[in-house]
N, C-alpha and C positions, 0 to 999 in steps of 0.2 A: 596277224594281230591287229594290224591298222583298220582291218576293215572289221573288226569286233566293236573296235575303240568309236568307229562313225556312227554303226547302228545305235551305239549306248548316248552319243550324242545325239541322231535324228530324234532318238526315243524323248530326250530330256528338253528338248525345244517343242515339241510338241505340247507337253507337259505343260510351259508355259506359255503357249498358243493358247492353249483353252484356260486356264486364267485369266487370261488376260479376255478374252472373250467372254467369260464367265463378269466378269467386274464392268462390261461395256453393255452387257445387255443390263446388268442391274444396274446401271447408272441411267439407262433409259428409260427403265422402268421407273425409279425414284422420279425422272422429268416430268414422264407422263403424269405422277400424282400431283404434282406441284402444279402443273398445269392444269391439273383439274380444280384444285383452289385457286385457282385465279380470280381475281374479284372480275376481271372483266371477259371471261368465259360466263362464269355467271351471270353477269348483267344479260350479254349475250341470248343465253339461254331463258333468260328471265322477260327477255321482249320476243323469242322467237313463241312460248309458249301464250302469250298476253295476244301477240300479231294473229295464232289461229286462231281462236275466241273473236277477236275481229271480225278476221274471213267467214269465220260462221253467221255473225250476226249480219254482217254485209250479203251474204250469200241467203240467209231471211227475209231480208228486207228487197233482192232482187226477187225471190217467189213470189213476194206477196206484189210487188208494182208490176210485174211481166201477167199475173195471174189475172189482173186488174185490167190491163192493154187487151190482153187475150180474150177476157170478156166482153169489154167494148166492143172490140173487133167482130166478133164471132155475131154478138147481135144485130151490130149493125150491118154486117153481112145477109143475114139471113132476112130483114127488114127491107129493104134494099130491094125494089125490082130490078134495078139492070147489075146484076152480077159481075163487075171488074174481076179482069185478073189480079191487076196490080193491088187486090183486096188478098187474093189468094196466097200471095207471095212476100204481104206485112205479117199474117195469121203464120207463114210459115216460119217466117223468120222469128218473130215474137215465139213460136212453141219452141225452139228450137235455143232461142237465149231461157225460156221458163226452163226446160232441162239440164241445162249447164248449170243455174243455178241450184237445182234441186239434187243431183250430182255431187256441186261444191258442196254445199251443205251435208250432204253424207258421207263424202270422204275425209273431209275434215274434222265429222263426229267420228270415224271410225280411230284417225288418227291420234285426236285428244284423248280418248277412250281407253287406251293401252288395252285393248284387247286380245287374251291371249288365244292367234289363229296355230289352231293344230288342225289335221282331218282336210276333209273334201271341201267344208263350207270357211275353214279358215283358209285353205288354199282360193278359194274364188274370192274371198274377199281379198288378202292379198293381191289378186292380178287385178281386180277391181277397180278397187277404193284404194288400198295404200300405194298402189305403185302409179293411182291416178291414171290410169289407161281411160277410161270411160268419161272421165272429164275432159280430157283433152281430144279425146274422138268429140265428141259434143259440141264444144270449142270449137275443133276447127273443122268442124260441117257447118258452124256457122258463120263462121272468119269466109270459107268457102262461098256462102249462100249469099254473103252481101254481095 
């Protein structure tokens, strides 16, 4: 009889295991919404969305002066009877900062974008652009190259 009596008991604490389990995950759930109104999640999210729109314009404005360097460079090389290395290897660095930026600029457009990647070309843009692999290879073959 005793051991009827404990299974009837295991059964009924269990019972209240998962209520109580039940009432902890909905109270986490409730936190998570409140914290999602947060004025200062918001602000938050209100500068991080304002700060790419930055990175882009900033990442415009490095195309356009590296593109500008790279030009000089490139003429005044060619112009040039005695051919320097050390011409060789400004021309290299300079194409290699114009990339990085031309990169930012498009990872950061793909970003803002909310583009929805499904398929073979949403998958390469993913490893691409959103996870920033390619900007950061770019980056540091030139961190590398100084």
């Amino acid at each position: 009889m005793s051991s009827l009596f404990e299974d009837t008991t295991a059964g009924i604490s269990t019972a209240d295991d998962t209520i109580s389990t039940t009432n902890t995950v909905f109270d986490h759930a409730r936190k998570t919404t409140a914290a999602f109104f947060d004025p200062g999640w918001q602000l938050a999210m209100t500068i991080e969305f304002y700060f790419q729109y930055a990175v882009i314009a900033l990442g415009i404005f490095g195309v356009a002066a590296n593109a500008l360097v790279l030009y000089a460079l490139v003429s005044y090389y060619t112009r040039e009877t005695k051919k320097r290395a050390i011409n060789l290897l400004m021309i290299n660095q300079n194409l290699l900062d114009l990339t990085s930026c031309v990169l930012l600029v498009i990872t950061f457009s793909v970003k803002v974008s909310n583009v929805y990647l499904t398929g073979a070309l949403g998958y390469f843009l993913c490893i691409a652009f959103v996870s920033e692999t390619s900007t950061n290879t770019i980056l540091y073959s030139s961190i590398i190259n100084l």
